[in-house]
N, C-alpha and C positions, 0 to 999 in steps of 0.2 A: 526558390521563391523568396525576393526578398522585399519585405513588409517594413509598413512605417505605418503608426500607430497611436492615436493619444489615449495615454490612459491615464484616468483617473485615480490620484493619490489613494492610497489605503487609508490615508487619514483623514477624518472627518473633514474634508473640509470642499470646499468649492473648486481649487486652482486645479488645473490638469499640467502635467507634465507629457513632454513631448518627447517619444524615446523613438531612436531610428535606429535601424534593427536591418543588419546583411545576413541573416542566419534563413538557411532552408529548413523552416518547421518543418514541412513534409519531413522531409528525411528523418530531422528530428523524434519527433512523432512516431515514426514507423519503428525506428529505431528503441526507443523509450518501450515499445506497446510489445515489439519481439523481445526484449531482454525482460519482459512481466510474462511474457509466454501468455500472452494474453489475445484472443481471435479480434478481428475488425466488426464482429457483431459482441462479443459482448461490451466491448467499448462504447458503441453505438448505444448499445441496450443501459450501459452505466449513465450516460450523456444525454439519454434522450433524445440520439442526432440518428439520421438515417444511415443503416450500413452506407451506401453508396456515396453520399455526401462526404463520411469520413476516408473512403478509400480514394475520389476525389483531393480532399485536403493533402495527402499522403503521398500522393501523385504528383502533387503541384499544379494540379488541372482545376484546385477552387479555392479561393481566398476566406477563409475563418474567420467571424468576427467577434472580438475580443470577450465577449458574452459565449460567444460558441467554445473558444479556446481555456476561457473557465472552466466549463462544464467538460472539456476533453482531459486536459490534466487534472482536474479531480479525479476525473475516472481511471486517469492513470496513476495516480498516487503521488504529483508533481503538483507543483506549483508552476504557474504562468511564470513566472520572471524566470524561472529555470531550466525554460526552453531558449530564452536568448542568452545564458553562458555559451561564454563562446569553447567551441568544441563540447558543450553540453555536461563542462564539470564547472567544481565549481574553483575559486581563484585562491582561495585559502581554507584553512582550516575553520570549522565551523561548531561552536557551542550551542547545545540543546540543552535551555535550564529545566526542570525538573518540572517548573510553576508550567511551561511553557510547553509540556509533550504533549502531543495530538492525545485524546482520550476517549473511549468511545466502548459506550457498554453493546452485550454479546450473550448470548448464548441463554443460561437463569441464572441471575444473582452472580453475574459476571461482568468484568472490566479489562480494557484493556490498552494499552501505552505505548504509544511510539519510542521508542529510544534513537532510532538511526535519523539523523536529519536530513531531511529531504531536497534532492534527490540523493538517492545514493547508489548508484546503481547494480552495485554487485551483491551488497549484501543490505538486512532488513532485520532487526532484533526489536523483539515486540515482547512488554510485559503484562504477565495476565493475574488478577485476580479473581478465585471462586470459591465465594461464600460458603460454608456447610449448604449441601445439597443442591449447588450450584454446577451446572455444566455448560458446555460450549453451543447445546440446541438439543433437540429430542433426536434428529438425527445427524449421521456421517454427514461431512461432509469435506470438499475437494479445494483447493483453489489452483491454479496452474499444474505445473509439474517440473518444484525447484528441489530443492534438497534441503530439508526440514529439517533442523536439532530441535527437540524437547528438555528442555532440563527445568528438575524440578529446584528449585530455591526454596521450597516449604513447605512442610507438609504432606500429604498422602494424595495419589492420585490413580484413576485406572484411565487407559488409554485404550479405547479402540481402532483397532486396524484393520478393516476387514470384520474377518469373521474370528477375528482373536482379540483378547484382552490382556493387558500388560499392566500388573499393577507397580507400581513407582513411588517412591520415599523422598526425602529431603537431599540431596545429593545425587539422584540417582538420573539418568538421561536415557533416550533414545533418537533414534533418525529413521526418517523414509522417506519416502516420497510426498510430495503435500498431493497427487495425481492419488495417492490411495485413498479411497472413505476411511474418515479418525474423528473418533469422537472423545472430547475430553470429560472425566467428570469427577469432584472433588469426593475423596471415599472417606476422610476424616472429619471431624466433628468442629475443629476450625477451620480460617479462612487459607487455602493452598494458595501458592503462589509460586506460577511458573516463569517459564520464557523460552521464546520461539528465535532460533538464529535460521533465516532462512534466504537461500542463495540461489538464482536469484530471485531478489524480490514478485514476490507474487499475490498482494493483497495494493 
């Protein structure tokens, strides 16, 4: 499917830029949403778009309109301009300043940070802040089914896995499956701070 497009600058301002574009999003797309191990309805359900309309898109049986294609890489954890690299990587090496990480509170009295620059598609390291008495949600919960590292950077934590608990210190790590119900929660008196290396990407 290949699409021509104006899209409007990111930057404040009136002028549109004109970008022509030989890339099959479908495939793209399809591709992006299997390496999240993520279904065509909870995309839809992230996107607010109809199952069928996005399986469509994917197909190459409906054209997306650039409003649409927002709201679908949101839901996949991309950015629009990063579905036209060509071959769907990117062309160099890429700096993620500190001021500049995605950031996005979770859980009680939790935070948490992008590190991996988007896209990336193999792998996804996320840093988490939680406050004394802070945790990830009241309950378990799953996102795909990639291969999860926990490591703890500071402080005391317990982890649930199931129907077990794992309690974890400054140095100390584990892995699973992100497919298991885990629940994180801060068991010290300051603020823990973790981080999640997970492969592949599945938030």
């Amino acid at each position: 499917m290949s699409l021509q497009f104006s899209l409007t600058s990111s930057q404040a301002t009136a002028e549109e830029a004109r970008v022509d574009v030989d890339v099959d999003v479908g495939d793209r797309l399809r591709a992006i949403r299997k390496l999240r191990r993520v279904t065509l309805r909870t995309v839809a359900e992230r996107a607010e778009l109809s199952e069928s309309f996005l399986s469509q898109v994917e197909r190459g049986r409906a054209n997306a309109s650039v409003a649409s294609l927002k709201r679908i890489a949101a839901a996949l954890g991309v950015n629009v301009a990063d579905l036209f690299e060509p071959n769907g990587k990117p062309s160099r090496a890429r700096v993620l300043l500190r001021e500049s990480r995605p950031a996005l509170t979770f859980g009680t009295l939790g935070r948490k940070y992008m590190l991996t620059p988007r896209p990336l598609e193999h792998l996804q390291v996320i840093v988490g802040e939680l406050d004394a008495g802070g945790s990830t949600g009241d309950e378990p919960y799953t996102h795909g089914d990639s291969e999860e590292l926990l490591v703890v950077v500071d402080g005391s934590v317990h982890l649930q896995l199931g129907t077990e608990v794992f309690e974890l210190r400054t140095g100390d790590s584990i892995d699973y499956r992100s497919s298991t119900p885990h629940r994180l929660t801060n068991a010290g008196d300051g603020t823990a701070e973790v981080m999640w290396i997970i492969s592949p990407p599945s938030y």
